[in-house]
KEROMI-629887 format. One record per residue: residue number from 1; residue in three letters; x, y, z of N, C-alpha, C in turn. Coordinates in Angstrom, 3 decimals. Each point is the difference from the previous one (the first is absolute). Layout:
<pts>
pt num: NUM; residu: ALA; n.xx: X; n.yy: Y; n.zz: Z; ca.xx: X; ca.yy: Y; ca.zz: Z; c.xx: X; c.yy: Y; c.zz: Z
...
</pts>
This chain:
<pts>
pt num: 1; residu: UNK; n.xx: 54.857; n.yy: 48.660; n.zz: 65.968; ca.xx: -0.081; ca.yy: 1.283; ca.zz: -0.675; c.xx: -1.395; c.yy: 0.596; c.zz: 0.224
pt num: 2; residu: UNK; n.xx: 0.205; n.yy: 1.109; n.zz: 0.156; ca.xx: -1.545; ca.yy: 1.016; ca.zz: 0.383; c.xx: -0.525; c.yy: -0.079; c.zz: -1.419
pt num: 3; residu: UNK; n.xx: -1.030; n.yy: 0.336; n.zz: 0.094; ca.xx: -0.818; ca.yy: 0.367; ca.zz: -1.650; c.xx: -0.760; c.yy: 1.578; c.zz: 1.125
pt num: 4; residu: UNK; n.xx: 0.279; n.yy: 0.665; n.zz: 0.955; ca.xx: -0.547; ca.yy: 1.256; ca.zz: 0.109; c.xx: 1.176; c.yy: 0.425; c.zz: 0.791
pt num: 5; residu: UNK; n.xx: -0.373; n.yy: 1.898; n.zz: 0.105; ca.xx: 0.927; ca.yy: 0.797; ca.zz: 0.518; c.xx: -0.820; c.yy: 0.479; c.zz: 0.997
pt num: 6; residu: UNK; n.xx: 0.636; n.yy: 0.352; n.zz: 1.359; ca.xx: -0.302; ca.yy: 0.571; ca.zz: 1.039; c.xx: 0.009; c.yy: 1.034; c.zz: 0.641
pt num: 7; residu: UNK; n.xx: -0.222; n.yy: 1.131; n.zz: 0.247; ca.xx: -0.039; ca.yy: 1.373; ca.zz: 0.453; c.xx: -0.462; c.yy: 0.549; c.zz: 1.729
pt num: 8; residu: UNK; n.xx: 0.980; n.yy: -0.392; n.zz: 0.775; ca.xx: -0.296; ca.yy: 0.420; ca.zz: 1.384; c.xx: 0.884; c.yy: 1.083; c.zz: 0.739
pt num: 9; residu: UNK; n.xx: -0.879; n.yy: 0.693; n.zz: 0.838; ca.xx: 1.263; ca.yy: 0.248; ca.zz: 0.726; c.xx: 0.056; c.yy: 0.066; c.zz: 2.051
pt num: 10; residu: UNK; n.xx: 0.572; n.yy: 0.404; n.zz: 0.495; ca.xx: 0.693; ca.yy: -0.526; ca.zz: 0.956; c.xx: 0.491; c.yy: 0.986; c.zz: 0.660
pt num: 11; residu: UNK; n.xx: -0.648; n.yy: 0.656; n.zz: 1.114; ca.xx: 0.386; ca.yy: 1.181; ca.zz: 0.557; c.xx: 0.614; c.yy: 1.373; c.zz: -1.090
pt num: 12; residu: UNK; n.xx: 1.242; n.yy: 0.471; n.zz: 0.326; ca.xx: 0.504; ca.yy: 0.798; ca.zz: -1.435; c.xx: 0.311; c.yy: -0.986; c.zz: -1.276
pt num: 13; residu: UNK; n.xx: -0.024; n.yy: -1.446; n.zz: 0.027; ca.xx: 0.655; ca.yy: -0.705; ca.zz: -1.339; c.xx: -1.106; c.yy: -0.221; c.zz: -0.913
pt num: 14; residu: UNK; n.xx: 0.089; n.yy: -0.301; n.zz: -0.967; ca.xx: -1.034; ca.yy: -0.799; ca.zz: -1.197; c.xx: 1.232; c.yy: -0.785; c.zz: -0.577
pt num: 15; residu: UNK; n.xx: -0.594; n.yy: -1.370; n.zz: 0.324; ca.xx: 0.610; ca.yy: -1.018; ca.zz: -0.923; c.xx: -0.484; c.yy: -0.423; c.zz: -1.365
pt num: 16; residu: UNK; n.xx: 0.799; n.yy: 0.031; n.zz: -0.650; ca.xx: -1.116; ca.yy: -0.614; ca.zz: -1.874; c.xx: 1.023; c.yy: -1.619; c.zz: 0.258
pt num: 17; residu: UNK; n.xx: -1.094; n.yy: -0.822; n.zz: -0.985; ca.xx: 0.566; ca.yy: -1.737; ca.zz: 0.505; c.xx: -0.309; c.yy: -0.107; c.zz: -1.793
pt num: 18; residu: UNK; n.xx: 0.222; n.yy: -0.608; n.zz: -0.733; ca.xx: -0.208; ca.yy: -0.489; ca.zz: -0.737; c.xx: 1.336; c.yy: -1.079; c.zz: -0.720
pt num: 19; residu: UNK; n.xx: -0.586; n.yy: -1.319; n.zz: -0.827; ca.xx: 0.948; ca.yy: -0.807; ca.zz: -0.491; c.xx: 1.301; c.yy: -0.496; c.zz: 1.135
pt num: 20; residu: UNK; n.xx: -0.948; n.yy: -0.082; n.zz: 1.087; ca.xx: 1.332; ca.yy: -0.380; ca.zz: 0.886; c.xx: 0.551; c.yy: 1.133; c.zz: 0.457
pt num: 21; residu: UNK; n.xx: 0.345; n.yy: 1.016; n.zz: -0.197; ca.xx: 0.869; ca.yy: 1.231; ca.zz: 0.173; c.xx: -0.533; c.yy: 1.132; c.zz: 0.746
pt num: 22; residu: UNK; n.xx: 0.467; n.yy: 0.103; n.zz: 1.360; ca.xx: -0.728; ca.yy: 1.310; ca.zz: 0.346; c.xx: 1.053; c.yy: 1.142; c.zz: 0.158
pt num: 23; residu: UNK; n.xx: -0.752; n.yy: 0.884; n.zz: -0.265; ca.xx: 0.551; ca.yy: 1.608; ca.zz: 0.264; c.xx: -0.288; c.yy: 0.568; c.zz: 1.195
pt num: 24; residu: UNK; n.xx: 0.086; n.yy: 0.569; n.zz: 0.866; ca.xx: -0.089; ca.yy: 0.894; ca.zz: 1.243; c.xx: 1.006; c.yy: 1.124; c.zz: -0.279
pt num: 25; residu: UNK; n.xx: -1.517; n.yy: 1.128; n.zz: -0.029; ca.xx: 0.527; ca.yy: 1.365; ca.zz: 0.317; c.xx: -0.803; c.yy: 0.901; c.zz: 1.265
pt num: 26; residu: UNK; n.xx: 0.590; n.yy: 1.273; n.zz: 0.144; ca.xx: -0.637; ca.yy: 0.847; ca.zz: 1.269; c.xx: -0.857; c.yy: 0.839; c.zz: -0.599
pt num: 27; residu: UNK; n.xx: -1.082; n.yy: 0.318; n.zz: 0.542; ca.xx: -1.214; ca.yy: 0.799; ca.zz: -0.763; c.xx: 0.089; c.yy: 1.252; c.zz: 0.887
pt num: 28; residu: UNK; n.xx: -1.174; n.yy: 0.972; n.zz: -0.348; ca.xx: -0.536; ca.yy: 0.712; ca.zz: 1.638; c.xx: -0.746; c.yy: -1.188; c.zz: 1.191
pt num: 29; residu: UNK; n.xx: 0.432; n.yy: 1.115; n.zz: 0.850; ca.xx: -1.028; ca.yy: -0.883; ca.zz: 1.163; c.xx: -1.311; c.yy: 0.720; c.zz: 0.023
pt num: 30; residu: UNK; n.xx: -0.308; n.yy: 0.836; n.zz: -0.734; ca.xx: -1.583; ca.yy: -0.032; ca.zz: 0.021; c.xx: -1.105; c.yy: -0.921; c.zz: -1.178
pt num: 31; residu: UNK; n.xx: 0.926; n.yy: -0.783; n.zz: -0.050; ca.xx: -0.151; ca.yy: -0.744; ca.zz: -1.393; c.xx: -1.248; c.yy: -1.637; c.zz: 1.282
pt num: 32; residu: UNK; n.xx: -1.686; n.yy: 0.399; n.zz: -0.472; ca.xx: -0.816; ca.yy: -0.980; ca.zz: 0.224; c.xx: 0.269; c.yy: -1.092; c.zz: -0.371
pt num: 33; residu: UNK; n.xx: -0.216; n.yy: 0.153; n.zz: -1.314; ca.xx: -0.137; ca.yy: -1.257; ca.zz: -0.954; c.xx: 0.123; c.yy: 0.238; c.zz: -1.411
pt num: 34; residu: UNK; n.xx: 0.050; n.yy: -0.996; n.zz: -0.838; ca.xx: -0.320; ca.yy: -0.019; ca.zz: -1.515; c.xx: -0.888; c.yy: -0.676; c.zz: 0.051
pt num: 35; residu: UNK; n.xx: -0.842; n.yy: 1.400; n.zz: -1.333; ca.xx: -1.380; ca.yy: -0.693; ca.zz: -0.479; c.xx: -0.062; c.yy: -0.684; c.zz: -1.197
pt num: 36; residu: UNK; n.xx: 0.491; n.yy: 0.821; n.zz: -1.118; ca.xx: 0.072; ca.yy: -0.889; ca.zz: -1.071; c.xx: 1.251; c.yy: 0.605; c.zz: -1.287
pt num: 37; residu: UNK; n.xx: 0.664; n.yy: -1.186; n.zz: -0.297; ca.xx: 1.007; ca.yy: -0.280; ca.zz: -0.912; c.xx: -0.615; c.yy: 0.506; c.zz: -1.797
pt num: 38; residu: UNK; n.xx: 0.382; n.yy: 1.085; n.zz: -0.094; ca.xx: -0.097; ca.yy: 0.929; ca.zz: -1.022; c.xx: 0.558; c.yy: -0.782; c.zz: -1.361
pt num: 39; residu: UNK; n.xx: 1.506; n.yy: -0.044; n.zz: -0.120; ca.xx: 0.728; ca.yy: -0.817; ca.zz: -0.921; c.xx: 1.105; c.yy: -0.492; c.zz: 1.027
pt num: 40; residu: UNK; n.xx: 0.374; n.yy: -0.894; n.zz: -1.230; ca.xx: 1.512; ca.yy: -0.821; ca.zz: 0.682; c.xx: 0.503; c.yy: -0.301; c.zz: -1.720
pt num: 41; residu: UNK; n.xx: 1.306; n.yy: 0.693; n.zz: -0.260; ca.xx: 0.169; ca.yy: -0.653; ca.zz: -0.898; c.xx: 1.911; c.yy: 0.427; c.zz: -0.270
pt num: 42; residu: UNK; n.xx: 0.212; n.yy: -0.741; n.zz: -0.183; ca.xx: 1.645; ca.yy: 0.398; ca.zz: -0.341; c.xx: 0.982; c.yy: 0.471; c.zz: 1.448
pt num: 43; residu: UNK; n.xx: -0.624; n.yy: -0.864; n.zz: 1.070; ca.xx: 0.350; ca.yy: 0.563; ca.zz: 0.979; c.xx: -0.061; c.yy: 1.230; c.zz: 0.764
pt num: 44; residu: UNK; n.xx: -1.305; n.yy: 0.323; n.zz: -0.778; ca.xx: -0.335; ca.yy: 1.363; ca.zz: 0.545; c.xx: -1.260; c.yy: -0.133; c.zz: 0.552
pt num: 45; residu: UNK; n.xx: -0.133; n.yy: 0.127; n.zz: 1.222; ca.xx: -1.676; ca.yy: 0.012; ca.zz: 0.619; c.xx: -0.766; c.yy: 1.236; c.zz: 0.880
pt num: 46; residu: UNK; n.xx: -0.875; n.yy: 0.064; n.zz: -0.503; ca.xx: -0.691; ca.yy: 1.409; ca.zz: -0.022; c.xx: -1.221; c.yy: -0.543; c.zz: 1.036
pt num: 47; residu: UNK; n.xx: -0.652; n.yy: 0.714; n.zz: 0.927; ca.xx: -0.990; ca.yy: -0.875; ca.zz: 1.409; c.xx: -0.965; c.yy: 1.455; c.zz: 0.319
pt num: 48; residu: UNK; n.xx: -1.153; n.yy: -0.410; n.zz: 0.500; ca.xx: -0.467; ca.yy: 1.285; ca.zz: 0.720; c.xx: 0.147; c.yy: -0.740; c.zz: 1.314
pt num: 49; residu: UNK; n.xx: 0.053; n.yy: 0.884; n.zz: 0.613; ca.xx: 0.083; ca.yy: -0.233; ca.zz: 1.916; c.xx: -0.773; c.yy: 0.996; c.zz: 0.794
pt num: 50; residu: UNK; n.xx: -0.426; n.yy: -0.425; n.zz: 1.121; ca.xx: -0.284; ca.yy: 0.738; ca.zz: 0.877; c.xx: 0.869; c.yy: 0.263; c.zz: 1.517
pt num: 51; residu: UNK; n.xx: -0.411; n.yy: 1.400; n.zz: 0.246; ca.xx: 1.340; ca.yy: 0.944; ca.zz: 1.048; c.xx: -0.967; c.yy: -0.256; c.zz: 1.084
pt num: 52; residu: UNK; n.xx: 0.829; n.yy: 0.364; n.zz: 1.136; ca.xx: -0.598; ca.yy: 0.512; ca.zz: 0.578; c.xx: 0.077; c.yy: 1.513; c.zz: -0.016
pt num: 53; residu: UNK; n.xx: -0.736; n.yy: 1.293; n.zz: 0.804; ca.xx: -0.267; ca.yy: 0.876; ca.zz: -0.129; c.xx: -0.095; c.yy: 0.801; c.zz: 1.254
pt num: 54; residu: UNK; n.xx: 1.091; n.yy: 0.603; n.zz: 0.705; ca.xx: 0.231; ca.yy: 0.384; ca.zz: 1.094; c.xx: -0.629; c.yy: 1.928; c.zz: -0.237
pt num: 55; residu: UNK; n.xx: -0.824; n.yy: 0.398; n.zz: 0.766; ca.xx: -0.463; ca.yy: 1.307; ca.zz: 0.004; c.xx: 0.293; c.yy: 0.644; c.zz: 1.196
pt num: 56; residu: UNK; n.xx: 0.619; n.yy: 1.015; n.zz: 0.245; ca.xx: 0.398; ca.yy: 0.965; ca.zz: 0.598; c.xx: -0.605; c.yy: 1.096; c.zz: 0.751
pt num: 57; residu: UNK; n.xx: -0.981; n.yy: 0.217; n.zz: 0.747; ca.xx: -0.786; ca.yy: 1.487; ca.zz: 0.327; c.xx: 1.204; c.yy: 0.898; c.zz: 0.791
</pts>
C-alpha cells in the first residue's frame, strides 16, 4: 500500500496513482507540467500547471 499520491503526466495524459489505484485521463497538449497541488479532497483535485505558450506574429 502507498502512503503517497502521484501526479504526472505523459504527452496529452496525466495519470493520478494513489492507494494502488490509478486514474488516466487526456489533458491539453500544451500542458508542461504541474507545479503544485492546491487541494485534494473528496475526490476533487485542484493543481496549478504550466502551458506552454504558442505566439503568433
Amino acid at each position: 500500500m502507498k502512503d503517497y499520491a502521484m501526479l504526472t503526466n505523459y504527452g496529452k495524459y496525466t495519470i493520478f496513482e494513489f492507494n494502488n489505484q490509478r486514474i488516466c485521463f487526456i489533458t491539453s497538449d500544451k500542458l508542461e507540467r504541474y507545479t503544485k497541488v492546491v487541494e485534494w479532497d473528496n475526490g476533487y483535485l485542484v493543481v496549478m500547471a504550466k502551458y506552454r505558450v504558442y505566439r503568433y506574429i
